[in-house]
VOLODREN-816466 format. One line per field, with one value per residue (C-alpha): chain; residue in one letter; x, y, z. Coordinates in steps of 0.02 Angstrom, whole numbers, plus 50000, padded with zeros to 5 digits. Layout:
// VOLODREN-816466
mol <- c(A:...) .
type <- c(A:...) .
px <- c(X:...) .
py <- c(Y:...) .
pz <- c(Z:...) .
END
This chain:
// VOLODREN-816466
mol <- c(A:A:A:A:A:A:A:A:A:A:A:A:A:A:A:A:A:A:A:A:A:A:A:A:A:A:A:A:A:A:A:A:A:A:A:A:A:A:A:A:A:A:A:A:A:A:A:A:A:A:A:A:A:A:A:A:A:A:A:A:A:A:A:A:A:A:A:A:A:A:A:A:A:A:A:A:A:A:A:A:A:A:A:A:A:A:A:A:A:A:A:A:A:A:A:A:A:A:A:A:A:A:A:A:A:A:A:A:A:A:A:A:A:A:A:A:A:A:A:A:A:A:A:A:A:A:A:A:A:A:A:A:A:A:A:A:A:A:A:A:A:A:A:A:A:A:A:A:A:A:A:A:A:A:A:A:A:A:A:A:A:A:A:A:A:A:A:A:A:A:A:A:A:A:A:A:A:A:A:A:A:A:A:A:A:A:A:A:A:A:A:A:A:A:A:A:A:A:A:A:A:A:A:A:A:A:A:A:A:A:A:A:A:A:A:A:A:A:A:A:A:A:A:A:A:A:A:A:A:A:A:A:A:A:A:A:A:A:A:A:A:A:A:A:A:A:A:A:A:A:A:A:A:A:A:A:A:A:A:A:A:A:A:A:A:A:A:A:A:A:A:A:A:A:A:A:A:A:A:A:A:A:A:A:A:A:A:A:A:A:A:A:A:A:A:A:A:A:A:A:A:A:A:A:A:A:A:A:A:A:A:A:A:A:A:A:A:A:A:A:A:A:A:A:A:A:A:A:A:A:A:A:A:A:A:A:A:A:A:A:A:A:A:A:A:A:A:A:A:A:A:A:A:A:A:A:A:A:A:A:A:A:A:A:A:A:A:A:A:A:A:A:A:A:A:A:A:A:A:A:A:A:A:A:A:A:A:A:A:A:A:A:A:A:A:A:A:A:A:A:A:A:A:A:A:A:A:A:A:A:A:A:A:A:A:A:A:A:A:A:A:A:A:A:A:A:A:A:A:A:A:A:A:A:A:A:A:A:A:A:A:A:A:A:A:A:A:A:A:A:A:A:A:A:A:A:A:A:A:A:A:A:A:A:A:A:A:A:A:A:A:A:A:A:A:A:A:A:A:A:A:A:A:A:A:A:A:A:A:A:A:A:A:A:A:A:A:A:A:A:A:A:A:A:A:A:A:A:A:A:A:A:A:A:A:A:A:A:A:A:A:A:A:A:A:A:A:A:A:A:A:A:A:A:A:A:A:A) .
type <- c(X:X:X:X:X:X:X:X:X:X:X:X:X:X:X:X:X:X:X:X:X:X:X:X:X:X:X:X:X:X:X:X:X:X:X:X:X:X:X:X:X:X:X:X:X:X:X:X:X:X:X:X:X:X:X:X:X:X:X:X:X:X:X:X:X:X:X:X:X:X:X:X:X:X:X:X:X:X:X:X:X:X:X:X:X:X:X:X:X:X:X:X:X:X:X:X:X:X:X:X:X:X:X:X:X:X:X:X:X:X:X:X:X:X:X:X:X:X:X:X:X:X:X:X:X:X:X:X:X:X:X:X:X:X:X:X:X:X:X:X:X:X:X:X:X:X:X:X:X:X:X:X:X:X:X:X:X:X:X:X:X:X:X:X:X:X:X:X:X:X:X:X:X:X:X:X:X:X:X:X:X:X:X:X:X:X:X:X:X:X:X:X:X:X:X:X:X:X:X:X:X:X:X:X:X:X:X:X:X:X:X:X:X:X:X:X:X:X:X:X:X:X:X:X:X:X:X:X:X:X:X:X:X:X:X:X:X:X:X:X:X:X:X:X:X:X:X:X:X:X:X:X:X:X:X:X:X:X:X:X:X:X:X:X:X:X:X:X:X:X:X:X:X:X:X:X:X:X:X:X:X:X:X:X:X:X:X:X:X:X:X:X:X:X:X:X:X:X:X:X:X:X:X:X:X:X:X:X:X:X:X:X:X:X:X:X:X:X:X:X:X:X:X:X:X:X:X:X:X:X:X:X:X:X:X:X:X:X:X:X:X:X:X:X:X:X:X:X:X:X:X:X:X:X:X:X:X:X:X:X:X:X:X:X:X:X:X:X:X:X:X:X:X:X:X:X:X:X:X:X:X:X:X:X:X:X:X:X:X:X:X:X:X:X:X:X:X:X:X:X:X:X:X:X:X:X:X:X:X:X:X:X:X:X:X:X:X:X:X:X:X:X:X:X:X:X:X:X:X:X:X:X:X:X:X:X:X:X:X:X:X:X:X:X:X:X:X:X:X:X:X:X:X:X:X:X:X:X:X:X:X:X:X:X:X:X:X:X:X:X:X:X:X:X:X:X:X:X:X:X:X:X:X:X:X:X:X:X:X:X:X:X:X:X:X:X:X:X:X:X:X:X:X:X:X:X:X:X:X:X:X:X:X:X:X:X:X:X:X:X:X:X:X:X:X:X:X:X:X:X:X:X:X:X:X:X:X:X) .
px <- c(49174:49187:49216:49384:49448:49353:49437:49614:49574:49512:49653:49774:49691:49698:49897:49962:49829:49880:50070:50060:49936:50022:50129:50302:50314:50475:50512:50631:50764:50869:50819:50874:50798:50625:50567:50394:50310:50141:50066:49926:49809:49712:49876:49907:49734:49753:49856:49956:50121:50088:50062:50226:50322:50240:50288:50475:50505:50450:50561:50699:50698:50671:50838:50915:50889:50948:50942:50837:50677:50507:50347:50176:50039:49887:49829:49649:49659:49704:49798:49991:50088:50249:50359:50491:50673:50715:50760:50662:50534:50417:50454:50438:50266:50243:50305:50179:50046:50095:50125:49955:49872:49968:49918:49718:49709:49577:49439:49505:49452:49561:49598:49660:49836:49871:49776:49866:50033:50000:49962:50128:50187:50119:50152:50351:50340:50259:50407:50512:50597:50781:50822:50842:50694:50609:50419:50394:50235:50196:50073:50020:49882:49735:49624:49424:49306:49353:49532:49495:49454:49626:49550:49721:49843:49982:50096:50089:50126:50288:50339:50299:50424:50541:50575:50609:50729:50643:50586:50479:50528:50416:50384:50276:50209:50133:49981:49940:49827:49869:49829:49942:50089:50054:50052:50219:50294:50248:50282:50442:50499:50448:50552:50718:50659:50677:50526:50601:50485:50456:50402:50546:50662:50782:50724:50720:50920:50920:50821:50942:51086:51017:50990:51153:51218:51121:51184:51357:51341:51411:51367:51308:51444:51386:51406:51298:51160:51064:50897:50831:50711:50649:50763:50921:51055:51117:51269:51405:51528:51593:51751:51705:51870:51936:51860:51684:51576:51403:51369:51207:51184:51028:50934:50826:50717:50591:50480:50475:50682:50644:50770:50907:51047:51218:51368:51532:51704:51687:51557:51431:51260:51195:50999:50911:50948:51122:51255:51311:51142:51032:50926:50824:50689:50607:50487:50407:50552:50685:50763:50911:51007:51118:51270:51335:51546:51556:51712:51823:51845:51748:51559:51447:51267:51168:50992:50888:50730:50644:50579:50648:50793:50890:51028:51126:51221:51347:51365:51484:51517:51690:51751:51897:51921:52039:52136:52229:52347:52359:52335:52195:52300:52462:52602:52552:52735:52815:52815:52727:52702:52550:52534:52380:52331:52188:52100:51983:51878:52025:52172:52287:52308:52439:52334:52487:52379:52296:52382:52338:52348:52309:52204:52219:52062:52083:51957:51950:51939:52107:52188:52360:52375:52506:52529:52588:52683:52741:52902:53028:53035:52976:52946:52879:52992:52992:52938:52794:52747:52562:52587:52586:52663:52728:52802:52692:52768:52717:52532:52570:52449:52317:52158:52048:52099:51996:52092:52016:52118:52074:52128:52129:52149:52208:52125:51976:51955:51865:51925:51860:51885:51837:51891:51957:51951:52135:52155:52340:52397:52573:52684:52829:52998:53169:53286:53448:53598:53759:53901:54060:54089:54265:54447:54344:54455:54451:54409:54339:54156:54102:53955:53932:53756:53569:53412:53237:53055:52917:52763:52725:52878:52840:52927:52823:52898:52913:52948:53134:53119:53041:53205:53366:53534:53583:53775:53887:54096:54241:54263:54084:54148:54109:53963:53809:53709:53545:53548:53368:53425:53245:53143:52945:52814:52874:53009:52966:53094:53098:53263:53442:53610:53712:53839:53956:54134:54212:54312:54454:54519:54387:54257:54070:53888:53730:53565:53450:53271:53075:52989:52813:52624:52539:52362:52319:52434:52609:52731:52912:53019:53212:53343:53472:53625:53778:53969:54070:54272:54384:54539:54664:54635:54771) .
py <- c(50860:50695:50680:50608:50771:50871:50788:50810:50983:51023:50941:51067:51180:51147:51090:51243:51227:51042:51071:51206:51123:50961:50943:50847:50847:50912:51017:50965:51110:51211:51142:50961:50816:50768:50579:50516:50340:50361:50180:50115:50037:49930:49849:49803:49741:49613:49484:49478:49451:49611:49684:49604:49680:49857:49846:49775:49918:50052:49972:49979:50139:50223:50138:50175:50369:50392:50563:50603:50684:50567:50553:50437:50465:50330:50354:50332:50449:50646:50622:50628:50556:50646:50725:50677:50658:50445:50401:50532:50521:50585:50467:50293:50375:50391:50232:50134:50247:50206:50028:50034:50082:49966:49803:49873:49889:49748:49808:49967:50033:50085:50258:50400:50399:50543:50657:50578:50616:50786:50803:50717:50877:51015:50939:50908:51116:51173:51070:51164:50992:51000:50963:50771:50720:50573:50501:50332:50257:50077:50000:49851:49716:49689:49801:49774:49876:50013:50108:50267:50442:50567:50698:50786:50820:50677:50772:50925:50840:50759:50923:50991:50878:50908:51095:51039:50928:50775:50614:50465:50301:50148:49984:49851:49732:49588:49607:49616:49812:49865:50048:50007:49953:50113:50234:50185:50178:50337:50450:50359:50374:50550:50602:50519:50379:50193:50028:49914:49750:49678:49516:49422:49454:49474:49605:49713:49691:49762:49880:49906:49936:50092:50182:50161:50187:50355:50421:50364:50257:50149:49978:49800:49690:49485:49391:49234:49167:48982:48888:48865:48700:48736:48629:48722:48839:48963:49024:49171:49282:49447:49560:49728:49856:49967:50156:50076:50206:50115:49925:49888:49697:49672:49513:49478:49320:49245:49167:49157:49175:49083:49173:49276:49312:49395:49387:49497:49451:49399:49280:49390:49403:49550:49623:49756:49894:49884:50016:49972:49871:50035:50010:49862:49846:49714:49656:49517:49519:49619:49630:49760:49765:49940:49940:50102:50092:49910:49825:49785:49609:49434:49430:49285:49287:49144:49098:48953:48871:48972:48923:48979:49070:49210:49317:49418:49571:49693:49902:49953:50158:50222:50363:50377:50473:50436:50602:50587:50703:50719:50862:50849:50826:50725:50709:50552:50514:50533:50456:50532:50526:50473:50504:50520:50491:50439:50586:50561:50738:50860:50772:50655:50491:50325:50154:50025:49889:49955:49944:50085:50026:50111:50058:50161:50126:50170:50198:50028:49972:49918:49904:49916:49914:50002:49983:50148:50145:50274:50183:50291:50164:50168:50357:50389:50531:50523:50369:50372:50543:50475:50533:50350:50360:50272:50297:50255:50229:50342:50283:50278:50372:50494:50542:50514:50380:50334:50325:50187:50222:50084:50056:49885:49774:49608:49523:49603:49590:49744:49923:50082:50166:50324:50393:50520:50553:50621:50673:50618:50731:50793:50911:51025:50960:51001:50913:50955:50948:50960:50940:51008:50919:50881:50986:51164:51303:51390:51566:51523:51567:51456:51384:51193:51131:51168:51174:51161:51160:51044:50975:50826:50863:51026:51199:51280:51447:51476:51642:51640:51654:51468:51404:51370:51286:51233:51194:51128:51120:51124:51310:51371:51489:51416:51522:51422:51543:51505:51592:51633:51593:51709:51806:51780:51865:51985:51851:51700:51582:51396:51357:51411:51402:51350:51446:51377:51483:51378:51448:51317:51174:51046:50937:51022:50937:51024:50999:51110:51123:51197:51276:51339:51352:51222:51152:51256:51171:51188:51092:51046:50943:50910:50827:50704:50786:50801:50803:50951:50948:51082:50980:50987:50874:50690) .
pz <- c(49116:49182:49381:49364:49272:49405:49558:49476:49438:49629:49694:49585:49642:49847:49809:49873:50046:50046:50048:50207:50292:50315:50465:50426:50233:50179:50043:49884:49941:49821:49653:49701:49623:49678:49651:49623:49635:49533:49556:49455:49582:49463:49397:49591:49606:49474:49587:49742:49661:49573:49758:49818:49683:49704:49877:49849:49724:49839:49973:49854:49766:49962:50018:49890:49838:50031:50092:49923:49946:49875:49844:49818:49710:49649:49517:49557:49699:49687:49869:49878:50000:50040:49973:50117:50122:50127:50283:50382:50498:50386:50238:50345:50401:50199:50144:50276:50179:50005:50075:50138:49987:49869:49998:49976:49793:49768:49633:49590:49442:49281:49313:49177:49191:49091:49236:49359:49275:49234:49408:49475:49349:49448:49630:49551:49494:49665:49780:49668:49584:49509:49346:49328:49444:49390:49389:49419:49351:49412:49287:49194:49223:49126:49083:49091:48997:48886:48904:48996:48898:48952:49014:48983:48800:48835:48711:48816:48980:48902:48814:49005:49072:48941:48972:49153:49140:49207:49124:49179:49191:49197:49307:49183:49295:49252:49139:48971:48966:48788:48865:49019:48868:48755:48891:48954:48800:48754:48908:48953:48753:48752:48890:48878:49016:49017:49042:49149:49159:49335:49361:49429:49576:49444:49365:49541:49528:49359:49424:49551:49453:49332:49507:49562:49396:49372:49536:49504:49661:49586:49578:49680:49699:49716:49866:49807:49759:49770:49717:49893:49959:50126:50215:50130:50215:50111:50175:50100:50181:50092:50143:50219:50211:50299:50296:50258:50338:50256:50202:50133:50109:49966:49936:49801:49824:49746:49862:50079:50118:50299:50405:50374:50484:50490:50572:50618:50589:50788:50750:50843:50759:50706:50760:50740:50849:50864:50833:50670:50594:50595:50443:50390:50244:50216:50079:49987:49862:49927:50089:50130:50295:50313:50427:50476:50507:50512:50564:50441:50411:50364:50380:50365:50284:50328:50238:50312:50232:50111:49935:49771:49693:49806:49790:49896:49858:49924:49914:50009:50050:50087:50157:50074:49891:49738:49673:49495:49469:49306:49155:49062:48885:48894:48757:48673:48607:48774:48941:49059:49273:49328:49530:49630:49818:49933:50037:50192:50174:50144:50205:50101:50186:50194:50167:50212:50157:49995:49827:49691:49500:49359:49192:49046:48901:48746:48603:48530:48702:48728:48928:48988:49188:49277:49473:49564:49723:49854:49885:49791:49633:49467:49456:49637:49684:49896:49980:50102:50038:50008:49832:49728:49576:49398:49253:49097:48938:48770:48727:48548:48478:48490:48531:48691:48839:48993:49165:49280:49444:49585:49771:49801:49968:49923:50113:50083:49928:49894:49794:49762:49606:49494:49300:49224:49035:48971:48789:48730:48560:48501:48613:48566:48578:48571:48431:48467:48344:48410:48288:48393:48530:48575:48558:48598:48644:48791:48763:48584:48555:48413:48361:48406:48318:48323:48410:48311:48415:48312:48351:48258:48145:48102:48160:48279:48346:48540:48626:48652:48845:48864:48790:48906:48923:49079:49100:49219:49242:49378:49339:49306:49195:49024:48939:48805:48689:48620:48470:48352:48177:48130:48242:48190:48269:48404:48478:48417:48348:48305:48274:48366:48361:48510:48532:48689:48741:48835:49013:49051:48979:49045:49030:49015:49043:48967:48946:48872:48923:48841:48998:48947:48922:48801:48782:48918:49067:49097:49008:49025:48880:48924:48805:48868:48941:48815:48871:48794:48799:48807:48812:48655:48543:48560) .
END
């Protein structure tokens, strides 16, 4: 057996010692995602930039899986570092480690990656890892010699990771290792994960993005970017709004950024080790300053000297949450109410200075924008309710639309949004016939026209109870009838007459109304109102 199988199978073996024994490592609690960074030392050892990278994607992934428990492994070593939640105690002490490591890579050997990811498997199963945890494995370079022999089935590691839920995802850097390419390939491919190539500063943002995009975080919004020379200032300012509980500010940069600094709206500069700037990382490639409740307002990003191409980016957290209020199926031939409202924890809130719109997607990818208000116009029933509402025309057809709901502040210019999917399809209504209007004699009960419930033109019985007539006159004494012309199915009837018996000589308003259940929400059709008269005719 060769020793490299050995070690990984002794260090199985101790796992369960190794986990009790050491002092600060956290636990991945209640089946929640676990993340691991499996980094292939000889791919670090093949340059420094390789290094740099290593390092800026460790610094990246740990500020941004906050609160999200993670761990280290090399891949030439049967030592883990971690797990520990990000931002803990425990995980800086584990990120200098893996940091460490990484930075002293020089000469190391090509080691078996498929016994160092099976064994990324059973450390993942012992800390009890959620469904959706993820391996990283950081590889690439060149490779010298002969590709190592896998001391461990490859097929039955990914079908291993399969029945849990999790997949690995791979880092290429730089290097050309044909066993490096295929082993990536394969284990990410097997398990639903993704390569992401990292060579360029770039590529960290991309990088980025499918993290924040996984953990529907959201996403990096751009505050600039520049090719610096090292006499250069790079200067940007972004809007930071109101309710902003977190601001993270990310560079990427491609060489030595010189110094950064940043500024309040008060043109006070911010260090580290003030109240709001409590979180700083800082790498070779990426740098990322977190602000806890920043004040709202303009700040100013300044960049001076440095050497290359940099970027800086913006992801904001808000306290406050978007509500719809809507049914999840909507009558696609009618108009229908949208309203919704902005909550801070459980309470609905007023944002005077916000604006909430509306954009409805449909499948072709079609957009039509609708702005809701809470000042008692446009279908916004009581003004400063914090209930914003519109009025949204029929959508025309149907089938499945997307709801993009955003709160926007025009001076900051910054909004918040989420979605909600709403399937549109045909709804009962009421066609109403009525062919005796006028010259109606008091006392006379007569039949005056027709009623008929369809859904996309055809009849569709209702129980007779969800049906009603509402009607209205000086005396109050005039009586409407709602008639089944067939009873189907134990008091089901689609079409009525109206029968109407008029109490005075007068003139009568009625409207008649379809209270009931449908596509499993509540549902409430009304015709236009209709003037009956009982006067004689001139």
């Amino acid at each position: 057996m060769p020793k490299l199988r050995i070690a990984f199978v002794l260090a199985a073996i101790v796992l369960l010692t190794w986990s009790v024994s050491q002092s600060g490592l956290l636990r991945a609690e209640g089946n929640e995602p676990l993340y691991i960074v499996l980094v292939d030392r000889h791919a670090t050892s093949m340059s420094e930039e390789n290094r740099n990278l290593a390092v800026s994607f460790v610094g990246l992934l740990s500020a941004l899986r906050e609160d999200q428990s993670i761990g280290f492994l090399t891949a030439d070593s049967e030592g883990a570092v971690g797990p520990a939640v990000s931002g803990s105690a425990e995980h800086k002490s584990a990120y200098k480690e893996i940091v460490s490591r990484i930075e002293d890579s020089a000469s190391v050997r090509t080691a078996d990656l498929s016994a160092s990811l099976s064994y990324a498997h059973e450390l993942m199963k012992f800390e009890g890892a959620g469904e959706g945890s993820t391996v990283y494995v950081m590889s690439g370079g060149d490779l010298e010699g002969e590709s190592p022999a896998e001391a461990y089935p490859l097929g039955e590691t990914i079908n291993a990771f399969n029945r849990e839920g999790w997949q690995v995802v791979s880092i290429a850097l730089p290097g050309s290792s044909t066993y490096a390419k295929d082993f990536t390939r394969t284990v990410s491919g097997g398990t639903g994960g993704d390569v992401f190539p990292l060579s360029t500063p770039e590529e960290l943002k991309v990088i980025a993005d499918n993290i924040l995009s996984v953990d529907a975080k959201g996403s990096l919004f751009e505050i600039g970017q520049d090719e610096l020379a090292p006499n250069d200032v790079f200067t940007a300012s972004l809007e930071i709004a109101p309710s902003t509980t977190e601001s993270s500010l990310v560079f990427f940069k491609q060489g030595a950024a010189g110094s950064l600094s940043l500024q309040n709206p008060s043109g006070v500069e911010a260090s580290e080790g003030d109240r709001a700037l409590v979180g700083v990382v800082e790498t070779a490639h990426v740098v990322i300053w977190t602000l806890i409740d920043p004040v709202p307002g303009e700040w100013t990003v300044d960049v001076r000297g440095g050497d290359g191409f940099i970027s800086a980016w913006h992801y904001p957290k808000n306290k406050l949450d978007l509500n719809l209020v809507s049914y999840d199926t909507i009558p696609f031939d009618q108009s229908t109410e949208f309203v919704a409202y902005v909550s801070d924890g459980h309470e609905r809130v007023h944002v005077p200075d916000g604006e909430m719109r509306a954009t409805i997607i449909d499948s072709e990818g079609k957009t039509f924008t609708y702005e809701l208000n809470d000042n008692g116009e446009l279908g916004d029933a009581v003004p400063g309710d914090a209930y914003y509402s519109t009025t949204v025309p029929p959508l025309g057809s149907e089938g499945e639309y997307t709801i993009d709901l955003e709160l926007h502040w025009p001076q900051h210019e910054h909004n918040i949004s989420t979605q909600k999917s709403v399937m549109a399809q045909a709804f009962p209504v009421l066609d109403v016939n009525l062919g005796h209007t006028e010259a109606l004699v008091p006392g006379d009960r007569v039949v005056i026209g027709s009623a008929e419930v369809k859904v996309n033109g055809q009849p569709y019985p209702i129980p007779t109870s969800v049906l009603s007539a509402d009607i209205s006159s000086e005396s109050g004494e005039s009586v409407i009838e709602l008639i089944p012309q067939e009873l189907l199915n134990t008091g089901h009837a689609w079409a009525f007459d109206i029968v109407f018996t008029p109490g005075d000589k007068e003139f009568h308003t009625v409207l008649f109304q379809l209270n009931m259940q449908y596509a499993a929400r509540d549902y409430n059709f009304a015709t236009d109102s209709a003037v009956l008269s009982s006067f004689a005719a001139r």
